[in-house]
N, C-alpha and C positions, 0 to 999 in steps of 0.2 A: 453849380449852385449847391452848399451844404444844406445838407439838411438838418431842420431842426428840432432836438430832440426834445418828445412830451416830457413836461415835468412829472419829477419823483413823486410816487404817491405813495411807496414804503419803502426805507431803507436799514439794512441792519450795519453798522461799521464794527469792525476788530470785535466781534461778537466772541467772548468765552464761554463755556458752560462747563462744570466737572462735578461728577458722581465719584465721590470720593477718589480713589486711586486714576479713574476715568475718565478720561477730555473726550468728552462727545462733539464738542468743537470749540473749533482753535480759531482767532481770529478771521471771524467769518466777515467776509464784508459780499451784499446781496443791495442788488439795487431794480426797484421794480418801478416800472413808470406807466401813469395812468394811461388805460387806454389801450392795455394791450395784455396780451397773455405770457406771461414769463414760466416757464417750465424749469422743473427743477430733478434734477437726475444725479443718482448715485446707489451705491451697493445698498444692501441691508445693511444698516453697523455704520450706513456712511457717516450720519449726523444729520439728514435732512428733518426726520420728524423731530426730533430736539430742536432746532433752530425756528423751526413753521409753531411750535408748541412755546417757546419763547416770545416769539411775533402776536403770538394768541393769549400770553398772559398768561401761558399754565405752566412754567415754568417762569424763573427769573435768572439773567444772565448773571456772573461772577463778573466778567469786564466786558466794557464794550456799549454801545449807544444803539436805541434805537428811534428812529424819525420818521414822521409823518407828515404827508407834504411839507417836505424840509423843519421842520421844529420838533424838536427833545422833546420824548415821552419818556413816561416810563410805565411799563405795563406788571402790573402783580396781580392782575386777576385778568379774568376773560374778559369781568366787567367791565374795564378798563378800557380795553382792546375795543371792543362792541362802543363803548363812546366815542373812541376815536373811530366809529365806522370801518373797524375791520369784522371781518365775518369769515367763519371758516364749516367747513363742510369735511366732517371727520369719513374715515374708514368704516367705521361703526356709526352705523346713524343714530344721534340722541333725538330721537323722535320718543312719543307715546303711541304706543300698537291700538289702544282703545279710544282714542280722542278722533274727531275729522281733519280733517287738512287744516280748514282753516283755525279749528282750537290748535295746531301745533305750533304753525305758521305765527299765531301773536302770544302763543305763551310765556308768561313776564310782561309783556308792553299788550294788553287787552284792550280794547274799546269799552267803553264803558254810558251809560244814557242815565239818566236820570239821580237816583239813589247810589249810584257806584254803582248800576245794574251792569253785567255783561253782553255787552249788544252784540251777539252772534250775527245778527244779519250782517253789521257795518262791518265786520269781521270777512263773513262771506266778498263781501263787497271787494274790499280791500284787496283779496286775494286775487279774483277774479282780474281787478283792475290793473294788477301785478304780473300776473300769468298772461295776460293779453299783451301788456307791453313788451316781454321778454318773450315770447313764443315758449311760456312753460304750461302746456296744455292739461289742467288737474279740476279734477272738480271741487271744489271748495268745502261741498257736504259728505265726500265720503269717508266712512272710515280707514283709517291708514292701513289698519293690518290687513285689508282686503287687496289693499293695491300691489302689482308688483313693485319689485326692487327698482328699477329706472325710474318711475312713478315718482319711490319714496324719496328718492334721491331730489328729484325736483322740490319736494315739497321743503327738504334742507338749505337749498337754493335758493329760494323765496322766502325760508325765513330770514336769511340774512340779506335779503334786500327789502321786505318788509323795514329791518331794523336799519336802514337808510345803509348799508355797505360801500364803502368806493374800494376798497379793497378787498376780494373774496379769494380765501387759499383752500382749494381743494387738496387731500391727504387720500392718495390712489382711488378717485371716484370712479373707476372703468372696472374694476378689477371682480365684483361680480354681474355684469354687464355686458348682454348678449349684443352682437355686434351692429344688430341694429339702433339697439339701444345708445352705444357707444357713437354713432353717427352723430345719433340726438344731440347726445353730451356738449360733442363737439361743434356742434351749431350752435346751442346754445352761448357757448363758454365764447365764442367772435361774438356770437350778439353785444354779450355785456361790455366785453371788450368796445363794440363802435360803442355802445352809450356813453365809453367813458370810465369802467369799472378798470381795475386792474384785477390779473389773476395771475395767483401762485398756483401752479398744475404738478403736484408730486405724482410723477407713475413712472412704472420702469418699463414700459412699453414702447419701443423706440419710434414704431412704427406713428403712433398717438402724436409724438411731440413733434417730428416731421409736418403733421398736416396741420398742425395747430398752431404752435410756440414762434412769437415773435423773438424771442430771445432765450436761451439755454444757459443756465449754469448745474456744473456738474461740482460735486462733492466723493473726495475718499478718502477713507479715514479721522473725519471730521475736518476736514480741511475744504475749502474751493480750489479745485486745479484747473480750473478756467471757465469762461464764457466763450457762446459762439451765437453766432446766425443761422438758421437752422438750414439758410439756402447755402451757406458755405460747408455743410457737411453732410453725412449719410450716416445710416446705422450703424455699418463698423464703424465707421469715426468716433461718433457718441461712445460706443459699447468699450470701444479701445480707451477712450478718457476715462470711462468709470472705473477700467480693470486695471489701467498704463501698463496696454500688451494686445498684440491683433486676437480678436478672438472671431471662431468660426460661428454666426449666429444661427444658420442652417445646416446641419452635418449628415453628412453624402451617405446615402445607404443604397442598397443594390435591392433588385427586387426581390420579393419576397417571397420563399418555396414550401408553404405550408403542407403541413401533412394532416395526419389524424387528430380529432380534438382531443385535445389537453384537459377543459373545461367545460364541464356539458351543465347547464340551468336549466330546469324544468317546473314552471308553475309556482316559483318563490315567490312566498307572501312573507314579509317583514316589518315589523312594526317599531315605529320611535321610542324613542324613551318617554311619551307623555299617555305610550299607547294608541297612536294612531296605525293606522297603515301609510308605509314609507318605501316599501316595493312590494308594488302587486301585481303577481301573476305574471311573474319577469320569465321569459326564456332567454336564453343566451349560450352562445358557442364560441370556444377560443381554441384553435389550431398551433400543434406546436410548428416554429419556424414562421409566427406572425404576431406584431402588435396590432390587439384590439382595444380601439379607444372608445373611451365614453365620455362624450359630452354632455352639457346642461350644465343650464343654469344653479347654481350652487342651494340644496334643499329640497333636492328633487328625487331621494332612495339614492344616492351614489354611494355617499358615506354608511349608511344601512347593509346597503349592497357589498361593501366590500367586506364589515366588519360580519358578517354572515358568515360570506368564502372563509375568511381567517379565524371563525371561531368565537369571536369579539363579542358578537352578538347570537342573541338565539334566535333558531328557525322556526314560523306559525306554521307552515306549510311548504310543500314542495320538496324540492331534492336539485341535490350539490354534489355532484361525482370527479373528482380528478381518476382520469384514466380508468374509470368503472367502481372507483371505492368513492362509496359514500362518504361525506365532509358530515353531515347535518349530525348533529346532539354531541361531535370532538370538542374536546378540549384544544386550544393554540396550539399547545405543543406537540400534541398526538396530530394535528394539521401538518404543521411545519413538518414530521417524518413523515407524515403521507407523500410530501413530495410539492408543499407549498410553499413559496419563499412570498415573504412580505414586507414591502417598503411601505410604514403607515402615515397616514395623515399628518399626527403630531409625531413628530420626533422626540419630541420631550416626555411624554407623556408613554407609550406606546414604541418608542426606537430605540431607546435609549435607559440607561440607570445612572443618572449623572453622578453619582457620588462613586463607582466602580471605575477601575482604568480602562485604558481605552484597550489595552489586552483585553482584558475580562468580556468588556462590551462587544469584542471581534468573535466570541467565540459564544455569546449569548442562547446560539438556539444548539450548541454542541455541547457545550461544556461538561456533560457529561456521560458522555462517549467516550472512547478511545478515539485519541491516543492523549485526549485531552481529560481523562480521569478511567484508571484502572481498581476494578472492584470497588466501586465509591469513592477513591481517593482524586483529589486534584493531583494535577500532572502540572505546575507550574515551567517547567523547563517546555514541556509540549507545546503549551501557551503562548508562551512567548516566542518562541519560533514560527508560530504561526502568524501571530501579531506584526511581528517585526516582517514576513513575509507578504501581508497585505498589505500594510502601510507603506512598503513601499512601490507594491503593483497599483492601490490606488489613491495612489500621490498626496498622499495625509499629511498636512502640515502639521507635526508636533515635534517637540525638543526629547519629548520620553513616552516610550508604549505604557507606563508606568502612571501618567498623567491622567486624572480625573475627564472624564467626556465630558463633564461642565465647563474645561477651561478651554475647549475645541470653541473654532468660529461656528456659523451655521453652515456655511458650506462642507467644511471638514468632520461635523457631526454627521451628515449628510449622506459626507462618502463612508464614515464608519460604516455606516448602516446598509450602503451597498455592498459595501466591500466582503460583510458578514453574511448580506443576502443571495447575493451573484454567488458566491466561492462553494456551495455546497451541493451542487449539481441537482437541484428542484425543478423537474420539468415544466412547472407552470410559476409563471410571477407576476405576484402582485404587486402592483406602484399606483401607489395614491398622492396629489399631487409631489409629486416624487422632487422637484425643483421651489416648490413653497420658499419662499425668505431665503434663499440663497442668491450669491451673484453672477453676473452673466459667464466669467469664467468657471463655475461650477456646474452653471447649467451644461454651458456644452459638456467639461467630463462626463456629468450624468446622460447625456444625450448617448454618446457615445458607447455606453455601458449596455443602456437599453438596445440600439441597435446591436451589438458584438451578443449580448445573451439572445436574442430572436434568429443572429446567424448560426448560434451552434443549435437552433432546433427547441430554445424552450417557447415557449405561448409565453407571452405576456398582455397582461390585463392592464391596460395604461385608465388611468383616471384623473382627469385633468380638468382644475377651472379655465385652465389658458388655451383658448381655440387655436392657437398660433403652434402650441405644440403639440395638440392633437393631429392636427394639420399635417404636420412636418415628418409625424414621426410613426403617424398609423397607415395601417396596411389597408384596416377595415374600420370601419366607423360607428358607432352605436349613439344615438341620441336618447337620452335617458326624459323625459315629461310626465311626473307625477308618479313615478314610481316605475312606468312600464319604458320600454324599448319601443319610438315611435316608429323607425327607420334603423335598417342595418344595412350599409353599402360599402363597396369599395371605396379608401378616399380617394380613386381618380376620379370619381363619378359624383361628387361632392364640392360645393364651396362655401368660403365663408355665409355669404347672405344666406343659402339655400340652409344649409343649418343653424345659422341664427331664426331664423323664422322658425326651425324645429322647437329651437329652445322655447322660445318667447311662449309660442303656443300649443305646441303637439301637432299644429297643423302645418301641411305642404303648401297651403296656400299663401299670398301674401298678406299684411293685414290692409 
């Protein structure tokens, strides 16, 4: 007997879109049908947020139709989109930090009694009556900034079913979201599905779309190279369609022969930029010839904590020694000759000098040393020999070492920045999420790198939103809550659930 397939509840055909010289996508045709969850996978750069941000009305296509349960729209605002009951749940939640749940939940479409009054109870109501139907468990009177991240995330959720949704596109909702959290997620997201809802699910987490996605399509280089079923394939499969190439998603490492700490922390107190405290009273040990990672939830002293180590940031208290020399009151640079190598957070910002060539960029924390500048002078010939030397040990796609680091992908900016940090023989390294916006074929080289620098004996300090490569690639584990180190273990001695519940709470127990 065939089966019969639910009607369309969103469809884009021969979808164009271009940013000047730029085809962020080429005739895209996406077909989502109500009543189920459609997962949507591709690189960084592929073209899926462009095409889901079209579907939403924040952009407008060059060529190409888009349809709602089967009939021409045309979307030029969100506004637009939200009439024809689509609803989407960004990366960045446009919530209000000072408002309650249920003031976010009906802001723009308010209840209102009497004089145009705002009836916050019917408000309350609404929600409650909302969150019960879908199993999105929130209280209607709290404030949002109190709640955590999965919380808030819901509360994004129920706005756009408050606003009557039949189709909600989620744009990487897991991605700072502890793994219990992510369980949530993903019951939820069938719930709406049986009611009837359709969902666009964007995340590059193969493992997610496996347990979830009635149907797959993948996207590279603005293009669709296929659909599938997600019973018809596996993770390398996916990851192979996104890259068109087998790629190792786990990479083999032997076990690990630590020595003497590399990295000694002692009583670091660190404050935000708004002047809080963002790590307090942190201890921490890192051994050369091992990765230590740190997990949490994203906002928790990681990023404080590392721009410490590297100088970035200034020390309240406490002490930062590599190999017995004190870090606390250096300068970056006078860091990095201590014997610190640093993969940072932003590339852009902190990795990179996008308007220098990608020589220049290779030689950032040397440049002026020998044999790459004698008595103050550049050594341009030294340079380049050096450049052309990395670029091709770490496999850097460019046409010229001469070429601007703005005109690198993200992947290949990536490896610039390994290639400059690994090469200089720094006993201890730092890597912050060190695979951010790159694609799965870069991840693995960077996997790769990390492992081969931990086998020649340096300590590295891995700092990761993604459990999955903390998991994979630490020797020893550190869960970071509120600033301190709740647990430090071997990761054999560790698993997912057992440190998602770290994150969530600080505490070992369940909730």
């Amino acid at each position: 007997m065939t089966a019969v397939q639910a009607p369309l509840a969103l469809e884009a055909i021969g979808v164009t879109k271009r940013f000047g010289s730029i085809t962020a996508n080429e005739d895209v045709d996406l077909q989502v049908e109500a009543g189920t969850v459609h997962a949507l996978l591709g690189e960084n750069g592929a073209g899926k947020s462009t095409l889901v941000n079209i579907l939403f009305g924040l952009y407008h296509a060059d060529e190409g139709e888009i349809r709602v349960a089967g009939k021409p729209v045309r979307m030029d605002s969100p506004r637009d989109a939200i009439a024809h009951r689509i609803g989407m749940v960004h990366q960045h939640f446009q919530l209000v930090p000072v408002l309650t749940v249920a003031e976010n939940v009906v802001l723009g479409q308010e209840p209102t009694r009497g004089l145009g009054v705002l009836d916050l109870d019917a408000a309350a109501a609404e929600v409650t009556r909302l969150a019960e139907r879908y199993g999105l468990d929130v209280d209607p009177r709290a404030v949002l900034e109190d709640l955590p991240v999965g919380t808030q995330q819901r509360v994004e959720i129920l706005r756009s079913l408050y606003r009557q949704a039949d189709v909600l596109i989620l744009d990487e909702p897991t991605a700072v979201l502890t793994p219990q959290e992510t369980d949530q997620l993903l019951g939820v997201l069938r719930g709406l599905a049986a009611e009837g809802v359709a969902v666009v699910f964007i995340t590059h987490k193969l493992r997610e779309v496996l347990a979830i996605a009635d149907r797959v399509t993948v996207m590279r280089h603005g293009r669709v190279v296929g659909s599938t079923d997600p019973a018809e394939t596996d993770e390398a499969g996916l990851a192979e369609m996104m890259v068109g190439r087998s790629v190792v998603l786990r990479v083999p490492k032997s076990a690990a022969r630590p020595g003497d700490p590399v990295l000694s922390i002692d009583g670091l107190c660190v404050q935000d930029d708004r002047g809080r405290p963002a790590v307090d009273d942190l201890d921490l040990e890192v051994r050369s010839g091992e990765i230590f990672g740190i997990a949490g939830v994203e906002g928790n002293g990681q990023r404080e904590l590392v721009e410490a180590i590297t100088g970035l940031r200034d020390v309240l208290d406490g002490s930062i020694r590599v190999n017995g020399t004190e870090l606390a009151g250096h300068r970056p640079r006078e860091i990095s000759e201590l014997g610190v190598a640093h993969v940072p957070e932003d590339r852009e910002k902190h990795g990179l000098i996008a308007a220098h060539s990608i020589a220049d960029n290779l030689v950032l924390n040397r440049y002026h040393r020998p044999p790459f500048a004698r008595r103050g002078v550049r050594q341009p010939a030294a340079i380049d020999d050096e450049a052309r030397h990395l670029v091709e040990r770490f496999d850097i796609r460019t046409a010229s070492i001469d070429a601007p680091a703005r005109s690198l992908s993200g992947g290949n900016k990536q490896k610039v920045i390994a290639a400059r940090e690994f090469s200089h023989g720094a006993p201890l390294l730092v890597a912050a999420q060190p695979t951010r916006g790159i694609d799965v074929g870069s991840i693995e080289f960077v996997h790769r790198q990390l492992i081969e620098q931990r086998d020649r004996g340096v300590g590295v300090l891995l700092v990761s939103a993604e459990l999955d490569e903390i998991l994979s690639l630490s020797d020893r584990i550190g869960v970071i809550y509120r600033g301190r180190l709740v647990i430090v273990a071997d990761a054999a001695d560790l698993d997912r659930a057992h440190i998602g519940r770290l994150m969530l709470s600080g505490s070992d127990q369940p909730a």
